[in-house]
Chimera marker file (.cmm) of the C-alpha trace (Angstrom):
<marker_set name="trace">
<marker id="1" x="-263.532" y="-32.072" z="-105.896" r="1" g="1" b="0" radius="0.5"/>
<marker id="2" x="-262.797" y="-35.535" z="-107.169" r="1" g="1" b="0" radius="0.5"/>
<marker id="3" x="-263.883" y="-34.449" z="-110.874" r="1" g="1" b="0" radius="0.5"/>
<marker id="4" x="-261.244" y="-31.307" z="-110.465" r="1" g="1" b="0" radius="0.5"/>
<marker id="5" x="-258.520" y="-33.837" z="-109.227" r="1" g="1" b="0" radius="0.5"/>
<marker id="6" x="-258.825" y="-35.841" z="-112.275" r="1" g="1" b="0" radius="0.5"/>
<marker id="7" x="-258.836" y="-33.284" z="-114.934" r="1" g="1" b="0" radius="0.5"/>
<marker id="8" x="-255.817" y="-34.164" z="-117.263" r="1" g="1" b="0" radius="0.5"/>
<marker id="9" x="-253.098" y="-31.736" z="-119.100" r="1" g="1" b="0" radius="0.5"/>
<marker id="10" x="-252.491" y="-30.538" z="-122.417" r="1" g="1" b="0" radius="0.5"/>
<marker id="11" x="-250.509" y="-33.703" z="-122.736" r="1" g="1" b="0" radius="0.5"/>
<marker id="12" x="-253.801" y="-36.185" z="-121.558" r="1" g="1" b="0" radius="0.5"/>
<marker id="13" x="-252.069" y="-36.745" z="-117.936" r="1" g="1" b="0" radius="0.5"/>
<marker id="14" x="-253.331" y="-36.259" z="-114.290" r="1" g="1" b="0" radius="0.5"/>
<marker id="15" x="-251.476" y="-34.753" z="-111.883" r="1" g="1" b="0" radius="0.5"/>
<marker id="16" x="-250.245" y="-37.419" z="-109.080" r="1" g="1" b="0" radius="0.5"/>
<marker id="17" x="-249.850" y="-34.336" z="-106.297" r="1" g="1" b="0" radius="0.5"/>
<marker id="18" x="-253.560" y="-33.654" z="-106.718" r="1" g="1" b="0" radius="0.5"/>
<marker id="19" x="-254.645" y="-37.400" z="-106.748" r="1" g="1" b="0" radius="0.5"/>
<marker id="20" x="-252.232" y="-38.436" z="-103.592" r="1" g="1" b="0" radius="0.5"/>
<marker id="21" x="-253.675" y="-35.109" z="-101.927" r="1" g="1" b="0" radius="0.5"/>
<marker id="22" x="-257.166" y="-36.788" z="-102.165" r="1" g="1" b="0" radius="0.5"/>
<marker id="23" x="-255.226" y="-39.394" z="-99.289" r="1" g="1" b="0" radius="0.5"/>
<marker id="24" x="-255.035" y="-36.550" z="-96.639" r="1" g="1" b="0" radius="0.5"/>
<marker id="25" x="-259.221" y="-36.041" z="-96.351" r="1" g="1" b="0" radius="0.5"/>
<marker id="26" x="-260.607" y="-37.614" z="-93.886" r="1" g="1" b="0" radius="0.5"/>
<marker id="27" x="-263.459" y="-38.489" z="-94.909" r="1" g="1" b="0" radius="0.5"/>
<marker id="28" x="-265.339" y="-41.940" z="-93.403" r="1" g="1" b="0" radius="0.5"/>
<marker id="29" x="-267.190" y="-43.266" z="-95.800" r="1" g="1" b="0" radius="0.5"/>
<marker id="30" x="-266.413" y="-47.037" z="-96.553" r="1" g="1" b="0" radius="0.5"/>
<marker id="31" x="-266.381" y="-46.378" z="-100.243" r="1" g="1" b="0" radius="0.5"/>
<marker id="32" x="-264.028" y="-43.616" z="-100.153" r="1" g="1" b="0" radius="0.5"/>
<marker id="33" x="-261.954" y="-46.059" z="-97.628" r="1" g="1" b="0" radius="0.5"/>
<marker id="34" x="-261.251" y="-48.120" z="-100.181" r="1" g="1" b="0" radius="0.5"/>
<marker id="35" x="-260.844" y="-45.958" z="-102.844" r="1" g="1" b="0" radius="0.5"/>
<marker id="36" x="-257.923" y="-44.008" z="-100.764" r="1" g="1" b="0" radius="0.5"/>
<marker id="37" x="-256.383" y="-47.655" z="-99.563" r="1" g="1" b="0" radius="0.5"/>
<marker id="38" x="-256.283" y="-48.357" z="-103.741" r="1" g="1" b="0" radius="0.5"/>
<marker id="39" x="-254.251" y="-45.455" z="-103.657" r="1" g="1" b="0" radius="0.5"/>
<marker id="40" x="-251.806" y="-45.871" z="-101.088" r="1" g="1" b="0" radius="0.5"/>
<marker id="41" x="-251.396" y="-49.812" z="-102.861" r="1" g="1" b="0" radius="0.5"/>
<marker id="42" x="-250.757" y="-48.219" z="-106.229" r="1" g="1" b="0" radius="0.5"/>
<marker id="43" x="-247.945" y="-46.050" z="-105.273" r="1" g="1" b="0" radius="0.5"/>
<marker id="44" x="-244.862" y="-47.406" z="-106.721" r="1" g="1" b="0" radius="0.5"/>
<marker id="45" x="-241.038" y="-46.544" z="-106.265" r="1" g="1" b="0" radius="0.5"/>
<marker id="46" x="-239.331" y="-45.973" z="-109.770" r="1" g="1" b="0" radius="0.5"/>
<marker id="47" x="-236.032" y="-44.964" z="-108.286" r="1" g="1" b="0" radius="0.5"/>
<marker id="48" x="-234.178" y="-43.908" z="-105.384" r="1" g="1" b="0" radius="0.5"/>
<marker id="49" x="-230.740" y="-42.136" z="-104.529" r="1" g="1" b="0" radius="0.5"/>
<marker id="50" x="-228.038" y="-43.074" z="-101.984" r="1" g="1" b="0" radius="0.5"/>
<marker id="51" x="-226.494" y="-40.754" z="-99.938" r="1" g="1" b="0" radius="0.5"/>
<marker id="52" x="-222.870" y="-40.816" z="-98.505" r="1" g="1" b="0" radius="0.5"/>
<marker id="53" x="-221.841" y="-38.718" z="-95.459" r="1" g="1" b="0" radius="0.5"/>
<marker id="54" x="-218.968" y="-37.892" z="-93.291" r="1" g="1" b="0" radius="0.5"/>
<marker id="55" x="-219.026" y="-36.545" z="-89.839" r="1" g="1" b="0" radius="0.5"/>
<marker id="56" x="-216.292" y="-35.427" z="-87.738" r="1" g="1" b="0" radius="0.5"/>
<marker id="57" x="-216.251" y="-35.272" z="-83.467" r="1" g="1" b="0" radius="0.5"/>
<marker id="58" x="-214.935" y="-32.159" z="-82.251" r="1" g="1" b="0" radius="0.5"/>
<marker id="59" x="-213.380" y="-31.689" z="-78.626" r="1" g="1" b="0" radius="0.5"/>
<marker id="60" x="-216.850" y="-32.181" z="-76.843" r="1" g="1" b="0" radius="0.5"/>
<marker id="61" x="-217.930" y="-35.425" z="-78.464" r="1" g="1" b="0" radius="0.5"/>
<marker id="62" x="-220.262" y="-33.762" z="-81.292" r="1" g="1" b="0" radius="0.5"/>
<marker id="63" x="-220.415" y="-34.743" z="-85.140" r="1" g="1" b="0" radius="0.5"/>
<marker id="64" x="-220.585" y="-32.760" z="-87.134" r="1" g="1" b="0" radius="0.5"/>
<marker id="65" x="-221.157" y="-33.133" z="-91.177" r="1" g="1" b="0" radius="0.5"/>
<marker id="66" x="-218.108" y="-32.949" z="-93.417" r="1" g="1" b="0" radius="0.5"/>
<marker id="67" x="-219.651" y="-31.216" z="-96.590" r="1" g="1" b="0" radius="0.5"/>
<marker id="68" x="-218.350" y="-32.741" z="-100.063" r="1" g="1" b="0" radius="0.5"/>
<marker id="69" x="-219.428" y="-30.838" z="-102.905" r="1" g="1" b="0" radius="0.5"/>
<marker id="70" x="-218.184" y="-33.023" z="-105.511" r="1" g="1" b="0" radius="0.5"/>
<marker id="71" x="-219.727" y="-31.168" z="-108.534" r="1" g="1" b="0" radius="0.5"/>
<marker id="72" x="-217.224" y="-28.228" z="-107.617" r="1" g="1" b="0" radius="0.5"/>
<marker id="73" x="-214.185" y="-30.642" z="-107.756" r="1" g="1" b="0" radius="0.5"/>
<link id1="1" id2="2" r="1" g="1" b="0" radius="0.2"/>
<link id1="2" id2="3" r="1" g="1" b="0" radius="0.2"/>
<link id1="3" id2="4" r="1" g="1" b="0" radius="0.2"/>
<link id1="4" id2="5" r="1" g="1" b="0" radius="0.2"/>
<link id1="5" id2="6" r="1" g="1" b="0" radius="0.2"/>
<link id1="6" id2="7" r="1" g="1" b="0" radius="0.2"/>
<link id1="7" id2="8" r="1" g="1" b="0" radius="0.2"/>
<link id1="8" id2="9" r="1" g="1" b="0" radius="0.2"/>
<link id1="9" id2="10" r="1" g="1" b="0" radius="0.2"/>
<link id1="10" id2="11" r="1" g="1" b="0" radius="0.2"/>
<link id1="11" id2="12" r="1" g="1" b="0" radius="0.2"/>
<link id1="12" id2="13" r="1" g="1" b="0" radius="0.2"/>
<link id1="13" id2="14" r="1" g="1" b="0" radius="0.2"/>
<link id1="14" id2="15" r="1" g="1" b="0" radius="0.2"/>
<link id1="15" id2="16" r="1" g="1" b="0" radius="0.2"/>
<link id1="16" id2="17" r="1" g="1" b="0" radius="0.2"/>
<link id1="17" id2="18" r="1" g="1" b="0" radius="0.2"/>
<link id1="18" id2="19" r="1" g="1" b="0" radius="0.2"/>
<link id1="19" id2="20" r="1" g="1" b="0" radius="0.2"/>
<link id1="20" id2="21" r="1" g="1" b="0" radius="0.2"/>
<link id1="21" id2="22" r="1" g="1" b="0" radius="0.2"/>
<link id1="22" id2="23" r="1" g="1" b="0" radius="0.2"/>
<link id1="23" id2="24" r="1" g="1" b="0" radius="0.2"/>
<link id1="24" id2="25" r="1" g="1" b="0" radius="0.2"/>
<link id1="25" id2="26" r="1" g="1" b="0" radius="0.2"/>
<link id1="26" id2="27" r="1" g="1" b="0" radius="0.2"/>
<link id1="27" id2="28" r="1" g="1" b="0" radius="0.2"/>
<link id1="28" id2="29" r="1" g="1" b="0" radius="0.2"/>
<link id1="29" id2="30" r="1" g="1" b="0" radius="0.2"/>
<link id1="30" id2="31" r="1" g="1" b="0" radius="0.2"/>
<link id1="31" id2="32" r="1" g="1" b="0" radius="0.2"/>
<link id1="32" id2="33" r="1" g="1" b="0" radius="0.2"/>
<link id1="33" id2="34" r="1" g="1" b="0" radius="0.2"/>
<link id1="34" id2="35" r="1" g="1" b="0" radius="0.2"/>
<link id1="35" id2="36" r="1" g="1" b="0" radius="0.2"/>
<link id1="36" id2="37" r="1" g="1" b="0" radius="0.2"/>
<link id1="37" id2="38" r="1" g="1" b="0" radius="0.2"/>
<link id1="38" id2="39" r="1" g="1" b="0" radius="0.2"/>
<link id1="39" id2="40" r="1" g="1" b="0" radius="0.2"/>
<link id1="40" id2="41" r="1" g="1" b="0" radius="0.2"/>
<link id1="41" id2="42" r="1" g="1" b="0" radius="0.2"/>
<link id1="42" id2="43" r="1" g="1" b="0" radius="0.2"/>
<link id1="43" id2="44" r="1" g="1" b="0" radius="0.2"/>
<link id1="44" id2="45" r="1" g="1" b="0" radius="0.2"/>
<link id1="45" id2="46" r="1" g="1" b="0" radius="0.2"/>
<link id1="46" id2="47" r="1" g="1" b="0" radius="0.2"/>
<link id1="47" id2="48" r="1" g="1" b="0" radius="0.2"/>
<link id1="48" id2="49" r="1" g="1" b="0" radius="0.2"/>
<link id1="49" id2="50" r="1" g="1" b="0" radius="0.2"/>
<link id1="50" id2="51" r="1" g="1" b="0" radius="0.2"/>
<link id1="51" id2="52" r="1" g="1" b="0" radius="0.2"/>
<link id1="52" id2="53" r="1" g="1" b="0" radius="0.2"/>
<link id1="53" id2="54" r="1" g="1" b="0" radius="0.2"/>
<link id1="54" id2="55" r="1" g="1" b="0" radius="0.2"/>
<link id1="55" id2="56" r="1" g="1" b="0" radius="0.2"/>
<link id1="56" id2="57" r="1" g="1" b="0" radius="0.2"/>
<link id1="57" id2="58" r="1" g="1" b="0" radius="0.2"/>
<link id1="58" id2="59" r="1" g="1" b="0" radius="0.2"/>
<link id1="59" id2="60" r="1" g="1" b="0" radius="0.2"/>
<link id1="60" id2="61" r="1" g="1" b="0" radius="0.2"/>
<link id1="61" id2="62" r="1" g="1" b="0" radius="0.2"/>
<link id1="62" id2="63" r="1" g="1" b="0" radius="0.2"/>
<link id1="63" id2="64" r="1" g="1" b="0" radius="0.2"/>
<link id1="64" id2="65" r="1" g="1" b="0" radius="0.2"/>
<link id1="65" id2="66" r="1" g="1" b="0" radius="0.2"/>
<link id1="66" id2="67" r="1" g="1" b="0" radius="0.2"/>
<link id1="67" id2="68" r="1" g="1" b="0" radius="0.2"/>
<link id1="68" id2="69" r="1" g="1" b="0" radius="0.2"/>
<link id1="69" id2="70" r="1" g="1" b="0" radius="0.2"/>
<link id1="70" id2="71" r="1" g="1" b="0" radius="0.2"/>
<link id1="71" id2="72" r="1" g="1" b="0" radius="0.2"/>
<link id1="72" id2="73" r="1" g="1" b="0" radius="0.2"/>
</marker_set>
């Protein structure tokens, strides 16, 4: 399981789906613990995105989401 997780690509890279997968096993061994919380500590944020959204109340008191496309203006 572990060997198939690691296999690289054509390109020489693992896939990072099948690796963080590995983190939803449970599995209690102490070594494999620690091998899953190196994992988790490894994970890294490279970018995120910001969102922006209107709401309107109607009548009743309930929002309700204002859609902007801007890519069709």
């Amino acid at each position: 399981m572990v060997t198939d997780t690691f296999q690289v690509d054509k390109s020489g890279k693992i896939n990072t789906a099948r690796v963080l997968g590995l983190r939803c096993l449970e599995i209690h061994d102490p070594d494999w613990q620690k091998a899953m919380q190196a994992i988790t500590e490894s994970i890294q944020i490279s970018g995120s995105k910001q969102y922006l959204r209107f709401y309107e109340r109607d009548e009743q008191g309930k929002y309700h989401q204002i859609p902007l496309d801007v890519a069709a203006l």
